[in-house]
DSSP file (Angstrom, degrees, kcal/mol; ACC not computed):
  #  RESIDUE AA STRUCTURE BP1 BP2  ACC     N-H-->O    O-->H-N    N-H-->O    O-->H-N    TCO  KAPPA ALPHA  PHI   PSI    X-CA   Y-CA   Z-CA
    1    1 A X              0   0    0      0, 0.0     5,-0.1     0, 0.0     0, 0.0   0.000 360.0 360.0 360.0 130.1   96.8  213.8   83.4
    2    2 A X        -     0   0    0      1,-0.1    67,-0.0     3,-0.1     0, 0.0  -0.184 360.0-117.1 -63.9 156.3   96.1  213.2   79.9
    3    3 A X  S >> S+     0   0    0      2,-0.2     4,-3.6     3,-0.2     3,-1.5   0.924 113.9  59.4 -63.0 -46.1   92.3  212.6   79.1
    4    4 A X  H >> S+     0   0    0      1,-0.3     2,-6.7     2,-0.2     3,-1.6   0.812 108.5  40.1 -26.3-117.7   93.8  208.8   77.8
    5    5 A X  H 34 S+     0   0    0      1,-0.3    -1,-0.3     2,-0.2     4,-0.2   0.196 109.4  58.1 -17.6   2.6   95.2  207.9   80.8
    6    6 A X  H <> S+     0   0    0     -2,-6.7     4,-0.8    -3,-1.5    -1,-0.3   0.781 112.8  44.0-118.9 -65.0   92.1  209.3   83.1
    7    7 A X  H XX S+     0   0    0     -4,-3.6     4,-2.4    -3,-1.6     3,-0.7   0.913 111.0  54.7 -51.9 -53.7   89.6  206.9   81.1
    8    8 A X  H 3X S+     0   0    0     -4,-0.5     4,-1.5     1,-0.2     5,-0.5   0.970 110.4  48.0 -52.0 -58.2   92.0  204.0   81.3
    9    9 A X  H 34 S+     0   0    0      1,-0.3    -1,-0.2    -4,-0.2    -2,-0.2   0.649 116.3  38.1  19.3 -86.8   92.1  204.5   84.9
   10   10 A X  H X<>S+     0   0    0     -4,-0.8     3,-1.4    -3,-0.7     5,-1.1   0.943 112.1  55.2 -51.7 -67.3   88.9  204.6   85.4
   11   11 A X  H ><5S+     0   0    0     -4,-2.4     3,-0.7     1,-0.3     5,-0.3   0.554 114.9  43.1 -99.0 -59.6   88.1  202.0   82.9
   12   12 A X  T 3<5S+     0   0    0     -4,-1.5    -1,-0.3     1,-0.3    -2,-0.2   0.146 114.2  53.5 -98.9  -9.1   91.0  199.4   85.1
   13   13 A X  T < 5S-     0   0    0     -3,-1.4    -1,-0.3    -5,-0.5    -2,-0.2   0.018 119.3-120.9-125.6  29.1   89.4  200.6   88.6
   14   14 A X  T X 5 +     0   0    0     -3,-0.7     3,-0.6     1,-0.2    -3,-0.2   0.530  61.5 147.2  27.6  32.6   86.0  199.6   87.2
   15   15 A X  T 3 <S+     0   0    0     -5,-1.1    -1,-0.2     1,-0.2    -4,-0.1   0.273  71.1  42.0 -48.4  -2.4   84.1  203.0   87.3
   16   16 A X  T >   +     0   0    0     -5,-0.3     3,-0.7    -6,-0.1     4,-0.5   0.350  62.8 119.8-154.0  17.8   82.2  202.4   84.4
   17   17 A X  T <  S+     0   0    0     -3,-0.6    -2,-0.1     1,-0.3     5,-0.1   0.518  72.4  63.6 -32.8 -30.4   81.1  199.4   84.4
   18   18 A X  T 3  S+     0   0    0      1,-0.2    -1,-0.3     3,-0.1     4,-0.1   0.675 101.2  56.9 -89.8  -4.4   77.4  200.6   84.4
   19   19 A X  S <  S+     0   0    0     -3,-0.7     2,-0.6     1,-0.1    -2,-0.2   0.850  85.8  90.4 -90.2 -33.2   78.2  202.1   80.9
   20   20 A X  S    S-     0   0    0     -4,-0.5     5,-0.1     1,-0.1    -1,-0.1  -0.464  83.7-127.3 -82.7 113.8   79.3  198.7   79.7
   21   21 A X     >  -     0   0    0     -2,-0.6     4,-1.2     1,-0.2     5,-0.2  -0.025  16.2-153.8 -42.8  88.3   75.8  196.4   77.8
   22   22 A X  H  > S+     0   0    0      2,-0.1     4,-1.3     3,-0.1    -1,-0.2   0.751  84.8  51.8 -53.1 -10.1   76.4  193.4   79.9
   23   23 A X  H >> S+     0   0    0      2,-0.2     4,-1.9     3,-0.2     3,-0.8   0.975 110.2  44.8 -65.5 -82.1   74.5  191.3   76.6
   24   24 A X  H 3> S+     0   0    0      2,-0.2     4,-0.5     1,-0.2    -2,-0.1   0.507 110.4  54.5 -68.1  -7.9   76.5  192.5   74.0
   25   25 A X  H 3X S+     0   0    0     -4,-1.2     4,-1.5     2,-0.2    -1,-0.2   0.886 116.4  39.8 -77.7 -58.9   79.7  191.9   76.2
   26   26 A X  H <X S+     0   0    0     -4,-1.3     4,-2.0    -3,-0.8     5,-0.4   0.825 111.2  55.8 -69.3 -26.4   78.6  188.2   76.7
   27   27 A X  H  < S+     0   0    0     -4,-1.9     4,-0.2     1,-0.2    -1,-0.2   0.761 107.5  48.7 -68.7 -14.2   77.6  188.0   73.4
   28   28 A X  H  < S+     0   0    0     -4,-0.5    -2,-0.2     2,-0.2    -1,-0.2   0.655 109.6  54.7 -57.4 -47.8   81.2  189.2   72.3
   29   29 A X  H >X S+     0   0    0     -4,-1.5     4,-1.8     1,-0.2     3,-0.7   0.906 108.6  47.6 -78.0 -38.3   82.6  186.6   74.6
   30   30 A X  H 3X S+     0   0    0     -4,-2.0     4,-1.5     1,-0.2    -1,-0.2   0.734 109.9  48.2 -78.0 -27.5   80.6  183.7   72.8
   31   31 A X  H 34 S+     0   0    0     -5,-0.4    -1,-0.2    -4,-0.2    -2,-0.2   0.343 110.9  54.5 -89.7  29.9   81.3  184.4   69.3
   32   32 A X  H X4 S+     0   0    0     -3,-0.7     3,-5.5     3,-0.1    -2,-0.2   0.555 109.0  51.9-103.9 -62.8   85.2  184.8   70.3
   33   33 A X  H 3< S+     0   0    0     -4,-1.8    -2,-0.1     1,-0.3    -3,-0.1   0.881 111.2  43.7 -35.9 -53.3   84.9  181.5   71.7
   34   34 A X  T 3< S+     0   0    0     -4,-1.5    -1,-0.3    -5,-0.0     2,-0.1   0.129  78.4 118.7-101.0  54.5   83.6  180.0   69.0
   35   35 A X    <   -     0   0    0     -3,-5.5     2,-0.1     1,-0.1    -3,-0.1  -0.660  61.0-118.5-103.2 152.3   85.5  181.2   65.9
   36   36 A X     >  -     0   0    0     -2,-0.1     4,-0.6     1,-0.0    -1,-0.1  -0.278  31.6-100.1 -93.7-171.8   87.4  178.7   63.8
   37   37 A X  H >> S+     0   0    0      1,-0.3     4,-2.0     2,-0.2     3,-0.6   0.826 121.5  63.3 -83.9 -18.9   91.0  179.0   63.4
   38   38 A X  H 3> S+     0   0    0      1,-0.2     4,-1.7     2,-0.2    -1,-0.3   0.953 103.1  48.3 -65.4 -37.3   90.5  180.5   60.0
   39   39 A X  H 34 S+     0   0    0      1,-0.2    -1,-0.2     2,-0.2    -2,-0.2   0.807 105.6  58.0 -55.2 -18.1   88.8  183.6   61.6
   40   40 A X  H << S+     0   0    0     -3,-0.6    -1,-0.2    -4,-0.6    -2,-0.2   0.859 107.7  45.1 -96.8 -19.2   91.4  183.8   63.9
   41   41 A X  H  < S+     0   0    0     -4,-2.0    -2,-0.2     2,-0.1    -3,-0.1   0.995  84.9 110.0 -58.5 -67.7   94.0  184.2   60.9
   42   42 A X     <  -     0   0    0     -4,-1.7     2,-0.3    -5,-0.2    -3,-0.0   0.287  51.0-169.4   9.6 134.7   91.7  186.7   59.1
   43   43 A X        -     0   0    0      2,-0.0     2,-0.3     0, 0.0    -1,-0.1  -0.913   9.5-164.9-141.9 107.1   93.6  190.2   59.5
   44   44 A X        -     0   0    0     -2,-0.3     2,-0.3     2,-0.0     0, 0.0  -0.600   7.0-153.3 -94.5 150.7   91.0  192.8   58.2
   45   45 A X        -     0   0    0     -2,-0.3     2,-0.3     2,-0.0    -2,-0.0  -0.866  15.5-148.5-144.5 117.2   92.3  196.3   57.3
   46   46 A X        -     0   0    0     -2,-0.3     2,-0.4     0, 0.0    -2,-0.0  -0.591  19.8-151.1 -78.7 116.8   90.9  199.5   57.3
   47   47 A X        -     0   0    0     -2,-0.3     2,-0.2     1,-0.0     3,-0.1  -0.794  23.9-118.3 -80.8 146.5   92.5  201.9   54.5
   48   48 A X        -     0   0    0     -2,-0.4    -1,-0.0     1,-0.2     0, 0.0  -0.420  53.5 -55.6 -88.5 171.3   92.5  205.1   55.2
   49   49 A X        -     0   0    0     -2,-0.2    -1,-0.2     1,-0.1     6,-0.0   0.115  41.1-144.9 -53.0 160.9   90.4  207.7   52.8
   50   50 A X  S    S+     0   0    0     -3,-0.1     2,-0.4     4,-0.0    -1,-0.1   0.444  77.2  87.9-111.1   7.4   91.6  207.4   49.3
   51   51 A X  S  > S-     0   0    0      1,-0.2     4,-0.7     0, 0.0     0, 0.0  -0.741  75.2-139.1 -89.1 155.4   91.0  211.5   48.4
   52   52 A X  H  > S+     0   0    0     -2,-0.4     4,-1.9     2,-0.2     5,-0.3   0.873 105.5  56.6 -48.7 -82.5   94.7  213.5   49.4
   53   53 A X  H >> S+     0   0    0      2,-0.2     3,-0.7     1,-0.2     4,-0.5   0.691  99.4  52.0  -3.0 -78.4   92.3  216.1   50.7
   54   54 A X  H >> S+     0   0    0      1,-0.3     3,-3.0     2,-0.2     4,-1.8   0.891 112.3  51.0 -40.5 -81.1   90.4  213.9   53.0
   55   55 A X  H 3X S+     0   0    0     -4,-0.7     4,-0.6     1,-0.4    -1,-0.3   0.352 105.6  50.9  -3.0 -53.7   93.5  213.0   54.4
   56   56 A X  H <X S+     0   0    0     -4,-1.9     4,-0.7    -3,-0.7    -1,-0.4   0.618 109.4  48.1 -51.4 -43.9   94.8  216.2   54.9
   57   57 A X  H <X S+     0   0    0     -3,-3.0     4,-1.8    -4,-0.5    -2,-0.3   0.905 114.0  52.1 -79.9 -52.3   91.7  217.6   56.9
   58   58 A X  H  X S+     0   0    0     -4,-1.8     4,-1.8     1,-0.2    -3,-0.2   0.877 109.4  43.3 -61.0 -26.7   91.9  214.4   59.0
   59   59 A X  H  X S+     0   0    0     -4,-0.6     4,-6.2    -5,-0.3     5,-0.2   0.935 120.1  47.2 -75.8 -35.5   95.6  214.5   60.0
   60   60 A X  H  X S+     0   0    0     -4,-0.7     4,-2.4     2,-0.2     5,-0.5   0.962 114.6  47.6 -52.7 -79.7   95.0  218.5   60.6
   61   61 A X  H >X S+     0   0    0     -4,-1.8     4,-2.4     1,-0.3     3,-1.1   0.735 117.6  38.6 -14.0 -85.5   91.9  217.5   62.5
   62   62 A X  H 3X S+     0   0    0     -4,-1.8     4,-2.7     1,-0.2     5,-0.5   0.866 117.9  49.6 -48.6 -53.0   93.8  214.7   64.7
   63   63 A X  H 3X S+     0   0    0     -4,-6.2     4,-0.5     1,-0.2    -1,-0.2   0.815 115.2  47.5 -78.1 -16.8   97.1  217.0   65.1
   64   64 A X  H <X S+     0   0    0     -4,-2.4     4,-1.4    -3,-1.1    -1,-0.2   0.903 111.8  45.1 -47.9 -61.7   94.8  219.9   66.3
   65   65 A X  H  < S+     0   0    0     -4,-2.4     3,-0.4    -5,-0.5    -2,-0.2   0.923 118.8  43.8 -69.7 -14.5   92.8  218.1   68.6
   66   66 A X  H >< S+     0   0    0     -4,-2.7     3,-0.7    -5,-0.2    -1,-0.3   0.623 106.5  57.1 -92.9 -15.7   96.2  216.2   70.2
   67   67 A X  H 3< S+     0   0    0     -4,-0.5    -2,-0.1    -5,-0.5    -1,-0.1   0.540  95.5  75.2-103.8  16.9   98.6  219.3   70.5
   68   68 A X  T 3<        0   0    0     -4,-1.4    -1,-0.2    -3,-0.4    -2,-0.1   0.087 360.0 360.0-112.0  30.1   95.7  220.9   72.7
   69   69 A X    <         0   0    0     -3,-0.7    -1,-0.2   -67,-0.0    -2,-0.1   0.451 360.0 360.0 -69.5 360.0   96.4  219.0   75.6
């Protein structure tokens, strides 16, 4: 079973519940609630690195560590 699918699992049969900050969970849960509807439009985006290089070692990096399942 891929490592994914083992966490989710877990994650959905609530093994790890003691790992999760009950505070920061509820505090999560109250600032959702109370965002206005412009926050909820908001669409933030992460670019990825702006050297070629960088870029290069991270896709190596990523396609290493996923085609050693």
């Amino acid at each position: 079973m891929p490592f994914k699918a083992y966490l989710e699992q877990l994650v959905a049969g609530g093994h790890l519940n003691h790992l999760n900050d009950q505070e920061k969970t509820k505090a999560r849960a109250e600032r959702a609630e109370n965002r206005t509807e412009e926050e909820i439009q908001t669409i933030h985006v992460i670019h990825g690195p702006l050297h070629p290089e960088a870029a290069r070692i991270i896709r190596a990096e990523l396609n290493d560590a996923f085609s050693s399942k």
